[in-house]
N, C-alpha and C positions, 0 to 999 in steps of 0.2 A: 263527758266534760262540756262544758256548759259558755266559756270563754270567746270561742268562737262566734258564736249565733247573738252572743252578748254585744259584743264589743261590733259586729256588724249590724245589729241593729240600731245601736248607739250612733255611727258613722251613716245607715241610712236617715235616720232622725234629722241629722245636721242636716245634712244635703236638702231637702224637704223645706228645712225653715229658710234656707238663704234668699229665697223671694222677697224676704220678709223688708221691709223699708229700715233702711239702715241712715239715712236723710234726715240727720236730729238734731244736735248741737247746737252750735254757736248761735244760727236765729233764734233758739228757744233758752237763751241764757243760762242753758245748764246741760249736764254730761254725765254720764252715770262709767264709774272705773270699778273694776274689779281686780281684788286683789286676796292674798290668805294672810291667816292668822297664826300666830304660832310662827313667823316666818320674816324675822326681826331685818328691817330694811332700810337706808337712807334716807329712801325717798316719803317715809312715814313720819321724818321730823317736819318735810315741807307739808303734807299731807295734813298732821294736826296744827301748824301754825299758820293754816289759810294759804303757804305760799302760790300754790296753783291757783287757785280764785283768781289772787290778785294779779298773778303775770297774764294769766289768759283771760280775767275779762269775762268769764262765766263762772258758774258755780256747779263744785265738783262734789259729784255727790260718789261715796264708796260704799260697796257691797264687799264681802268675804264671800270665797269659796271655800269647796272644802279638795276638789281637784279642777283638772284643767280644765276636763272633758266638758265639765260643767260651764266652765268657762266657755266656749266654746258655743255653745249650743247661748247662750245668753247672749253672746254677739249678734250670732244669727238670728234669736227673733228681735234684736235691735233694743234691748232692754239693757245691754251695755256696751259702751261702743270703744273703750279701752281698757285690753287685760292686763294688768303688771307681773309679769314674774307665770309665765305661763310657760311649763313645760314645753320643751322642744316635739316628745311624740304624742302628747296630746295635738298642740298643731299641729301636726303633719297628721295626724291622722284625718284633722280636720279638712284640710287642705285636699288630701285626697279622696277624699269625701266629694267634693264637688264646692264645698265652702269657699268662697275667696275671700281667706284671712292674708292679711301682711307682718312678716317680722319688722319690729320698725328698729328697736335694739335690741343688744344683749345686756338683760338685767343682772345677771349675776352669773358665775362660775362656782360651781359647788363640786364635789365627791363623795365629801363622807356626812352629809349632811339628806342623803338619800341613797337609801341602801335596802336590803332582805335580810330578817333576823330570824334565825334557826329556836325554837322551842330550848333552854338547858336541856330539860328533863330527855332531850333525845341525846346529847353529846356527839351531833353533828358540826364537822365545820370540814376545812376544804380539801382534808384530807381524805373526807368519808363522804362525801357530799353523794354519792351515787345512793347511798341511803335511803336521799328523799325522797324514793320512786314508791308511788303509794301514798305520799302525803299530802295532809289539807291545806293548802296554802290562799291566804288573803293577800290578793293584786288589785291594785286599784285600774283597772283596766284603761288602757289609752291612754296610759299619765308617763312621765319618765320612768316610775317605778318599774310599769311594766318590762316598760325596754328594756331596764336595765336585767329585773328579773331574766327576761328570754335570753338576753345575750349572756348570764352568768350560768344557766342552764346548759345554755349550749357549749360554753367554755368546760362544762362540768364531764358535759356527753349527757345529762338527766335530759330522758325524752318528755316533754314536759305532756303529752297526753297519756300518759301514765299518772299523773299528778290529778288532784282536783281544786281545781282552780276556782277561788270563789272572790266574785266581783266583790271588794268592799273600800270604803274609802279609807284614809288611814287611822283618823280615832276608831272607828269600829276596829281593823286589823288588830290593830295594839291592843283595845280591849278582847276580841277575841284568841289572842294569842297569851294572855293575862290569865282569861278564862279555862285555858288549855283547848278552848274549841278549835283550835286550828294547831298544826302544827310550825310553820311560818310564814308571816308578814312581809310583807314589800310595802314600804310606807317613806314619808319623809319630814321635817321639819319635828314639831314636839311629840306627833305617835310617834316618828321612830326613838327618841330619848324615849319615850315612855316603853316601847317595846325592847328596847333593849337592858329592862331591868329584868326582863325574863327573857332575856338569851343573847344568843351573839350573832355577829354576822359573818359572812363565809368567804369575803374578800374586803380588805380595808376600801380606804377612797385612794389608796397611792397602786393598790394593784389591780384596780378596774382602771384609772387611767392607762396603765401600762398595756393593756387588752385593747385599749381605743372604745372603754366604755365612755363615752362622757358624758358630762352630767350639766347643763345651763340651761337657763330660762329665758326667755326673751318678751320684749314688751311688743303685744299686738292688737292689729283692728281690722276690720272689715275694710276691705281697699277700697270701696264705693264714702265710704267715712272720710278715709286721708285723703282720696281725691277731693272730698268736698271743701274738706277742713284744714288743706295741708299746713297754713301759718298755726293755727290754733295748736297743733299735733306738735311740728316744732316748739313749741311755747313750752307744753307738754313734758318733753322730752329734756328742753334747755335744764327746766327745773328741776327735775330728777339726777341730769347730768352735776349743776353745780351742789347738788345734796350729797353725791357719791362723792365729789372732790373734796367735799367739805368733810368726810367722812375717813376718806382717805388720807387726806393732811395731818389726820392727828389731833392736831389743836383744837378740832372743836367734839370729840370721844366726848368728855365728862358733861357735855353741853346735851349732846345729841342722845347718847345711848336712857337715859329714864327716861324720854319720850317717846322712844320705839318701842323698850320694854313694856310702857303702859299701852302703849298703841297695839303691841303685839299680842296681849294677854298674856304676857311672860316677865318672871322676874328680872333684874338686871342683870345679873351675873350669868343666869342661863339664854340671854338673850349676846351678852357679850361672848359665850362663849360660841353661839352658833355662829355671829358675823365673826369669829377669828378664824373661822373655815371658808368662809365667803370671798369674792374677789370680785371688785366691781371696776369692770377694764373701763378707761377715761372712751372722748366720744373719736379720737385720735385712734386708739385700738382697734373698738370697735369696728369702725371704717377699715380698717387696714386686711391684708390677705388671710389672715388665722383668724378673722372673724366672716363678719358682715360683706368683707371684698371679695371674699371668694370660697372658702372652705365649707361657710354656712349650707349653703344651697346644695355644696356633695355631699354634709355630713345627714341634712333631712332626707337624702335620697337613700342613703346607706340605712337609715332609720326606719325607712318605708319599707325598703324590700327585707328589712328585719321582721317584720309584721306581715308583710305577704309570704315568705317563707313558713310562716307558722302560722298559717293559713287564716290568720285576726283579721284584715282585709281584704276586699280581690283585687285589687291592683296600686299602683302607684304610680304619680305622674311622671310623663317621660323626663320633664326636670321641674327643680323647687327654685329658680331662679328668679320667674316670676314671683315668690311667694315675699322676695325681697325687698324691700322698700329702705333704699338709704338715704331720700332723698330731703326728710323730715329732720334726718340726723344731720347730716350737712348741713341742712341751714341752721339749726341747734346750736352747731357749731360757730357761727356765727352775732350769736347772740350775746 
């Protein structure tokens, strides 16, 4: 199996680039954000109607990815210096890597919007799940997917080095799972709708929460960035915050959602129906103990030694505390 020597050399990689000058922004009137596609958001109505440009004063330029990890590593050579909506075990894989990335919010709360879908043609599901020993499975390696993957394996008793584990991102998974070249996927956003028209999945999003799998993304940067930049970040942050409440309130759904849809590459209705599983906690939440104040920092660490136990990295830091940055959000809050 192949997972192992993958996903740590992906995590040596990082480490490697963080020399890398991350001292860009504001003087140079412009920012480069990353974020995905297929991955219908609030902050995609400010996004296409210039609103960031104009609160912050620069001009925002955005890039897609197709996972975190990727994400990640583009911070580090300082080619993007803020990731929207980036997997939790993507950064912390990063993070333990030697990376100094920051969580600065939590962008979204998800379940069943990222999940592992079993091939039909096998008539696996959670009953039979010891089955999959032997099978080809598409993980996008260092992304939520995976973690969530290892922690349903392990929920399952599946020794996952029995399994062959093949690094792919999630439109490949779906399509190789489409293909039948694989027998299941770990993906999220439109491969898994797409993979789930050839098979199911082995635990909903109400019985991985109940497990303590959880599933959020959070918005990150290079701490060397938000030290430099901190008003600008706020700024950042304010704006996405009042898109989520605006999003949240209701009143302005039939306004917002066919500019995310188009922004997403997705129609409107499968675009509404992905943010009906979505929860975008105010900057009040976030701040508080079940996020940002305190839980964050144990659940990246729970996340890590999930990953050194199934030997993906050699270690993890003795705490993700530092990896926390509330201090952007608070003043956000104030804005």
């Amino acid at each position: 199996m192949t997972m192992k020597k993958t996903l740590m050399g992906a995590a040596a990689s990082v480490a490697l680039l963080t020399g890398a000058t991350q001292a860009f922004a504001a003087g140079h009137g412009e920012i480069t954000v990353g974020y995905f596609l297929e991955w219908p958001m609030p902050f995609q109505y400010a996004k296409v109607n210039g609103t960031y440009d104009e609160e912050m004063g620069v001009t925002v330029n955005w890039v897609s990815f197709d996972t975190g990890t990727a994400m990640s590593a583009a911070m580090a050579s300082g080619d993007v210096q803020i990731s929207v909506s980036q997997g939790v075990p993507p950064f912390v894989i990063a993070a333990s890597a030697g990376q100094d990335l920051q969580v600065l919010d939590v962008a979204v709360s998800y379940a069943d919007n990222d999940n592992c879908v079993v091939a039909s043609i096998l008539e696996i599901d959670k009953d039979s799940a010891g089955e999959l020993e032997g099978k080809k499975v598409a993980v996008p390696l260092g992304t939520a997917a995976h973690y969530g993957f290892l922690r349903q394996m392990d929920h399952f008793g599946v020794d996952v080095a029995t399994l062959d584990v093949v690094d792919m991102a999630p439109p490949e998974g779906a399509a190789a799972l489409a293909q039948g070249s694989v027998d299941m996927m770990c993906g999220f956003g439109g491969s898994l709708r797409t993979a789930m028209e050839y098979g199911n999945v082995l635990l909903t999003g109400d019985e991985k929460t109940e497990l303590g799998i959880l599933v959020f993304d959070v918005t990150s940067a290079p701490a060397s960035f938000v030290a430099e930049n901190s008003d600008l970040v706020a700024k950042f942050l304010a704006v996405t915050a009042q898109a989520n409440a605006d999003w949240n309130a209701g009143t302005m759904v039939d306004e917002m959602l066919p500019v995310i849809a188009q922004d997403s590459g997705m129609d409107e209705q499968a675009a509404r129906d992905f943010m009906a599983t979505f929860t975008f906690p105010t900057i009040e939440e976030q701040l508080s103990q079940s996020w940002l104040g305190g839980n964050a920092a144990g659940f990246m660490q729970g996340v890590a030694q999930v990953f050194v136990d199934a030997g993906s990295i050699p270690s993890a830091l003795s705490s993700y505390e530092g990896a926390v940055n509330t201090g952007p959000l608070q003043a956000a809050a104030d804005m």
